[in-house]
ZAMARGU-4260 file (C-alpha; in steps of 0.2 Angstrom, whole numbers, plus 5000, padded with zeros to 4 digits):
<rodrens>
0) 5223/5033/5162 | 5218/5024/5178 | 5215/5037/5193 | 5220/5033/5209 | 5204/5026/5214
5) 5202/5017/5199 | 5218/5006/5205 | 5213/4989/5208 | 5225/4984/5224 | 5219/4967/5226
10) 5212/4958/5210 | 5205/4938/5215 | 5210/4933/5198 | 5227/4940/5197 | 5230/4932/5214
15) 5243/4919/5216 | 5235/4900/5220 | 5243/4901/5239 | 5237/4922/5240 | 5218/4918/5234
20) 5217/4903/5245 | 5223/4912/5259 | 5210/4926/5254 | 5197/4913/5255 | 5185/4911/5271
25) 5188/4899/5285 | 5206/4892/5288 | 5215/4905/5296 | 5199/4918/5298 | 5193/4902/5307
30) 5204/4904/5323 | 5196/4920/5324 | 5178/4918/5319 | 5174/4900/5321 | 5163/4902/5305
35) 5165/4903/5287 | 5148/4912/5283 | 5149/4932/5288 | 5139/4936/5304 | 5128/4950/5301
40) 5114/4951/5288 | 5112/4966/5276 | 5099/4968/5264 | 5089/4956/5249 | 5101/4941/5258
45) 5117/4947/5258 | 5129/4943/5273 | 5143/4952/5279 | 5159/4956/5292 | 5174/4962/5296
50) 5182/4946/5304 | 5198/4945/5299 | 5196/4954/5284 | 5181/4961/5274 | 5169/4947/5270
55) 5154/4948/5258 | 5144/4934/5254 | 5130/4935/5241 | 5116/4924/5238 | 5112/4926/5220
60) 5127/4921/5206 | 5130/4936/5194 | 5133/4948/5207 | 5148/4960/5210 | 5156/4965/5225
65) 5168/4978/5226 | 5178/4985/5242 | 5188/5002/5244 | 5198/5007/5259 | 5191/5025/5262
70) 5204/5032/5270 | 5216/5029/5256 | 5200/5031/5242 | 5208/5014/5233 | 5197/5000/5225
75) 5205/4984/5234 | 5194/4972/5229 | 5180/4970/5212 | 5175/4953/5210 | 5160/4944/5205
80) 5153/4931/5213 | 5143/4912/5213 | 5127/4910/5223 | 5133/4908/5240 | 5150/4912/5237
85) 5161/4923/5249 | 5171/4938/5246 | 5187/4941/5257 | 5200/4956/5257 | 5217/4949/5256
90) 5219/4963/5269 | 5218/4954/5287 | 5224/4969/5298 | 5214/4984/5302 | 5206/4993/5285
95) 5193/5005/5285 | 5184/4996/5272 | 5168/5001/5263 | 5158/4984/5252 | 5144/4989/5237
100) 5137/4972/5232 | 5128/4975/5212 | 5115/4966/5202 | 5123/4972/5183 | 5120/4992/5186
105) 5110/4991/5200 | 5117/4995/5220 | 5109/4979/5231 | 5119/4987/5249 | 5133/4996/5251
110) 5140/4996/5269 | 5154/5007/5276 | 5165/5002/5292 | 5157/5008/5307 | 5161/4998/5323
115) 5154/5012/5335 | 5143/5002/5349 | 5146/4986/5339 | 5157/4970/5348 | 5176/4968/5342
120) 5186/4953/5343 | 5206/4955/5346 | 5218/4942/5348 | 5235/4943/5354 | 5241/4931/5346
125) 5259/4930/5353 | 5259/4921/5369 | 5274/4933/5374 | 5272/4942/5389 | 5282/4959/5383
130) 5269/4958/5365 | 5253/4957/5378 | 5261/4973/5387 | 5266/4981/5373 | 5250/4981/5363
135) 5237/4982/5376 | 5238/5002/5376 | 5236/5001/5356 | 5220/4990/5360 | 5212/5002/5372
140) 5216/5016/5360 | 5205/5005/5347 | 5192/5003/5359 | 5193/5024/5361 | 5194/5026/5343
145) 5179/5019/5337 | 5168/5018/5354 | 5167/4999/5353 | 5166/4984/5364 | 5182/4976/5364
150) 5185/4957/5369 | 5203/4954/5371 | 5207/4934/5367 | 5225/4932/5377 | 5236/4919/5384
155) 5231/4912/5400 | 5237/4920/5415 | 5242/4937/5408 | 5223/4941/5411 | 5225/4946/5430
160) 5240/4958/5424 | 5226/4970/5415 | 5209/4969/5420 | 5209/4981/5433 | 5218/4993/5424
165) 5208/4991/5409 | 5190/4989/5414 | 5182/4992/5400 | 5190/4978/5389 | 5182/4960/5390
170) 5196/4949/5393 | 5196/4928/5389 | 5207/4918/5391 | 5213/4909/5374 | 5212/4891/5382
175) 5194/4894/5384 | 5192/4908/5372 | 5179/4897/5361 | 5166/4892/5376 | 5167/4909/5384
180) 5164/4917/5366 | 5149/4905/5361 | 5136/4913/5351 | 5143/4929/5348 | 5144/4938/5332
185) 5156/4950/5332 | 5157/4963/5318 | 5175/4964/5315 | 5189/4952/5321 | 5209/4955/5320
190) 5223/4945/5326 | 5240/4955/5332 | 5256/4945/5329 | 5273/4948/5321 | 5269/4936/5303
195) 5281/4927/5296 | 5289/4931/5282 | 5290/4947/5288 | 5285/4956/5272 | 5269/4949/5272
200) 5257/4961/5269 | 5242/4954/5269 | 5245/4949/5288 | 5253/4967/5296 | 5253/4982/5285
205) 5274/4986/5291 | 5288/4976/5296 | 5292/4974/5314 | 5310/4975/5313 | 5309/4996/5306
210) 5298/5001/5318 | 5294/4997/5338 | 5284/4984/5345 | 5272/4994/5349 | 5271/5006/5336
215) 5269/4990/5325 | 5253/4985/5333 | 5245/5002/5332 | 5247/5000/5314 | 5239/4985/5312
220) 5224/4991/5321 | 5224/5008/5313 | 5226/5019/5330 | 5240/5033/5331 | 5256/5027/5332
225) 5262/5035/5349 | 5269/5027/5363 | 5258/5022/5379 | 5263/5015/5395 | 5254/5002/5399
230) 5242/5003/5413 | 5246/4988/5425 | 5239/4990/5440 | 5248/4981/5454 | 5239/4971/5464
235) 5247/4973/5481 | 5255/4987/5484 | 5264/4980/5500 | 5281/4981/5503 | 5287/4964/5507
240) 5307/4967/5506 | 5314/4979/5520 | 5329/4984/5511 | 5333/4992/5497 | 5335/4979/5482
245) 5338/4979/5465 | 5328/4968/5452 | 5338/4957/5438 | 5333/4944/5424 | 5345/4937/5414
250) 5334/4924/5403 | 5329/4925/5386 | 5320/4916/5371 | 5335/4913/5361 | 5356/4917/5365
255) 5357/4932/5354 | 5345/4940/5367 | 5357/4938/5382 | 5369/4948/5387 | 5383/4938/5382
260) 5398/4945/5391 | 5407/4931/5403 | 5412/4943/5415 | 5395/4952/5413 | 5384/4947/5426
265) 5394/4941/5441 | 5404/4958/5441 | 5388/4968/5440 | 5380/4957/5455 | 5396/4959/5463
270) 5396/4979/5461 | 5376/4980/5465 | 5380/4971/5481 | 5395/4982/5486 | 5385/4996/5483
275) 5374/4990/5497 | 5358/4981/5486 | 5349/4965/5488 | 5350/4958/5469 | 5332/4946/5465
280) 5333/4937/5452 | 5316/4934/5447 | 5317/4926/5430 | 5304/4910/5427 | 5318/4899/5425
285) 5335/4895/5434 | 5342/4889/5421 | 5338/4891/5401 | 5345/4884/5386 | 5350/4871/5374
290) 5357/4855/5380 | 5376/4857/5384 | 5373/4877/5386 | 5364/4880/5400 | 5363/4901/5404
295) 5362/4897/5422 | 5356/4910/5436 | 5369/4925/5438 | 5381/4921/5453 | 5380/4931/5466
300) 5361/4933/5465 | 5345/4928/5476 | 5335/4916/5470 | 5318/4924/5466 | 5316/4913/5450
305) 5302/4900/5447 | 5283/4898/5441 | 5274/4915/5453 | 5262/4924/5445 | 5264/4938/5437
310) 5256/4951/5449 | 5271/4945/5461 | 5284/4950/5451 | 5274/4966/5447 | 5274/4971/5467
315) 5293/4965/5467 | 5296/4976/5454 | 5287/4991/5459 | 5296/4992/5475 | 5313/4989/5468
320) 5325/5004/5467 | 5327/4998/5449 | 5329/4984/5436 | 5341/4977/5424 | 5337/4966/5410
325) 5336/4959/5393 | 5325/4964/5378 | 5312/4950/5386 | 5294/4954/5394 | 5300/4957/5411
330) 5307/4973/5404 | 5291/4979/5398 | 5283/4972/5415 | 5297/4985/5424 | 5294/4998/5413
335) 5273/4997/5415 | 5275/4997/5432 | 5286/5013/5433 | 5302/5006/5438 | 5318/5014/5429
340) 5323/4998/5417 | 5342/4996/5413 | 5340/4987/5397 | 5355/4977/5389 | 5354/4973/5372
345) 5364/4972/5356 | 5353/4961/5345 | 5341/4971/5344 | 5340/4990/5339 | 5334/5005/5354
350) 5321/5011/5343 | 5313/4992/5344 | 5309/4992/5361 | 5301/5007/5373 | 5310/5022/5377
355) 5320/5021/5392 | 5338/5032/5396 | 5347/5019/5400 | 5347/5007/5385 | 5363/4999/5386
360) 5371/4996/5368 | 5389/4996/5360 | 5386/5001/5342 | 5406/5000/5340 | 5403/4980/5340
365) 5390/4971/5327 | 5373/4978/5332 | 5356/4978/5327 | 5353/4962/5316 | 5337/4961/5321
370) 5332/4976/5311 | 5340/4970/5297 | 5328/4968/5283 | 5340/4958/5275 | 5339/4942/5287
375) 5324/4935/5295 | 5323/4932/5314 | 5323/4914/5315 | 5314/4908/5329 | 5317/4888/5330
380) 5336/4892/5331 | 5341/4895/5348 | 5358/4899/5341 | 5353/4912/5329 | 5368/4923/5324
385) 5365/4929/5306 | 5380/4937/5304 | 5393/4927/5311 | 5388/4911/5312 | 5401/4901/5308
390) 5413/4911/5318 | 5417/4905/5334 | 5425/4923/5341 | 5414/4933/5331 | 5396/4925/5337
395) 5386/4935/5349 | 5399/4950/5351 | 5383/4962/5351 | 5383/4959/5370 | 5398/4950/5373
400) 5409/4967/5368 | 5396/4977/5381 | 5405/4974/5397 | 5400/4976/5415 | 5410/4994/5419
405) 5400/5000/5402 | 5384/4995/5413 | 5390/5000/5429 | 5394/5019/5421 | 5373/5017/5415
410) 5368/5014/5431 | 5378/5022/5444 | 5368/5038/5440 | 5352/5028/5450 | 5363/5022/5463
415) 5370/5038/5468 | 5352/5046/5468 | 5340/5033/5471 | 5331/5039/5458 | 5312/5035/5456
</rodrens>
């Protein structure tokens, strides 16, 4: 009988064609690496790194490469190799891997994970502002974890959102990522992103939809999965609205993300502004949608909307009384920056998103369908409704069934105290 550390997890030749040419060097590793030949040297010619998985190449044909994740003592990968043929774990996320390379009985190199003082690549890979706050924290605690030097590879303009408060990250932008990383050899790469299918797991050890966003990147990257505020650091800290005001977005990705109640905004905005608040909108856009639906800018509201940088919204934010949103990044932006975070959402379940007390769901209504593990968040369909497609009452009543007295009983609380 096989013991547990006899259990091959990952055999090449029982791969299926798509899984062994995905386990295969360059292609997707290439985003990463640039490079189908392993960075670092070891010894009698054998070249290895942990870009995007654990990659092995040997010089001479005949010899065996075998790789065990030492943390859970399980053989992963055995297989034997051509002359200048690569190795690669189907594994792509974080795994403390440890390779011996053999020549019949006798050990060439052996090499266990071991990034202290060495240079690590990670991408975010989601261009989403909300992924970039959400798993910057998990990225720092990676840096901490194995006392690294850490390159973060991001979209453009979320740089200036985290460089001061993480000074000890590198940070390059992803439109220039290849010319700013020139000649570097990293010693392990790893890209964070929610993979589709979901149950991919060669991509992201979990699935995103039974666990939080931000929990989901600390398991790819192998750090405790605890939840971290980020540290945003605002850049000006200056007041620049005399009275007190309240902050609003009410934009989203996709219609099951907004709050979908027709009296829902302009009686809010109404109440805010009886209750003696300024209400800023400060979406990105006035207007978002498909053609022929247009989510249009919440009556009643100023307009704070267009292309400012992010840092703007952050001071707005930090002097705001509070905020009321959607599950979008402006949420996690409020909730970085300290500012209490009234979050409307149905779609999605509390547990996806970061604790806050006044998460605003109606469980009596459909809920949750983007944790369900039976349906798959589609993200070319603006109109994704799993559940009730093909009824016209029944689409979207997540948030259309929460109404605005639901949301005024959430936040009258902060507008009786002022809370901070």
């Amino acid at each position: 009988m096989n013991t547990p550390a006899q259990i091959l997890i990952d055999s090449p030749a029982a791969m299926p064609p798509t899984a062994r040419a995905s386990a295969q060097p360059g292609g997707y590793a290439a985003s990463l690496t640039r490079s189908d030949i392993p960075a670092l040297m070891g010894r009698e010619g054998v070249r290895y790194d942990f870009n995007h998985g654990c990659r092995v190449q040997v010089p001479v044909a005949g010899w065996r490469v075998r790789m065990r994740d030492l943390d859970t003592n399980s053989i992963v990968h055995d297989e034997t190799l051509g002359a200048g043929e690569v190795a690669a774990s189907r594994r792509k996320y974080f795994v403390r891997f440890q390779f011996d390379v053999f020549d019949g009985a006798r050990l060439v190199f052996s090499h266990a994970y071991d990034a202290t003082w060495r240079h690590v690549l990670i991408e975010i890979g989601s261009g989403a502002l909300g992924d970039a706050i959400a798993w910057m924290p998990s990225v720092e605690a990676f840096r901490q974890q194995h006392e690294c030097t850490v390159s973060v590879r991001l979209k453009p303009g979320l740089r200036a959102l985290f460089e001061e408060g993480y000074p000890a990250l590198q940070f390059v932008d992803s439109a220039a990522g290849d010319a700013e990383l020139e000649g570097e050899n990293f010693y392990a790469s790893y890209r964070l992103n929610c993979f589709l299918p979901y149950a991919d797991r060669d991509l992201q050890p979990t699935d995103v939809r039974v666990s939080s966003r931000q929990d989901f990147a600390s398991y790819m990257l192998g750090v405790p999965a605890i939840e971290r505020r980020p540290n945003v650091v605002v850049a000006s800290s200056e007041r620049t609205i005399r009275e007190r005001y309240v902050c609003i977005a009410a934009q989203a990705s996709a219609q099951c993300q907004y709050w979908n109640n027709p009296r829902g905004w302009t009686a809010l905005v109404a109440h805010l502004r009886a209750c003696g608040y300024r209400v800023l909108c400060i979406d990105r856009d006035r207007e978002y949608g498909v053609p022929g639906a247009l989510n249009k800018m919440p009556a009643g509201a100023e307009d704070f909307t267009g292309e400012r940088p992010l840092q703007e919204r952050a001071s707005l934010l930090s002097h705001a009384d509070f905020f009321i949103g959607l599950g979008s990044g402006l949420s996690w932006l409020a909730w970085a920056v300290r500012t209490p975070v009234v979050l409307i959402s149905g779609y999605a379940h509390p547990k996806s998103e970061f604790t806050t007390p006044w998460r605003v769901i109606n469980f009596n209504a459909c809920n949750s369908c983007y944790n369900d593990t039976t349906v798959e968040f589609d993200r070319a369909d603006f109109n994704w409704c799993p559940r009730h497609a093909d009824e016209a009452s029944g689409r979207y009543q997540c948030t259309s069934a929460i109404t605005p007295e639901h949301v005024m009983r959430v936040i009258d609380p902060l507008v009786v105290t002022g809370l901070r």
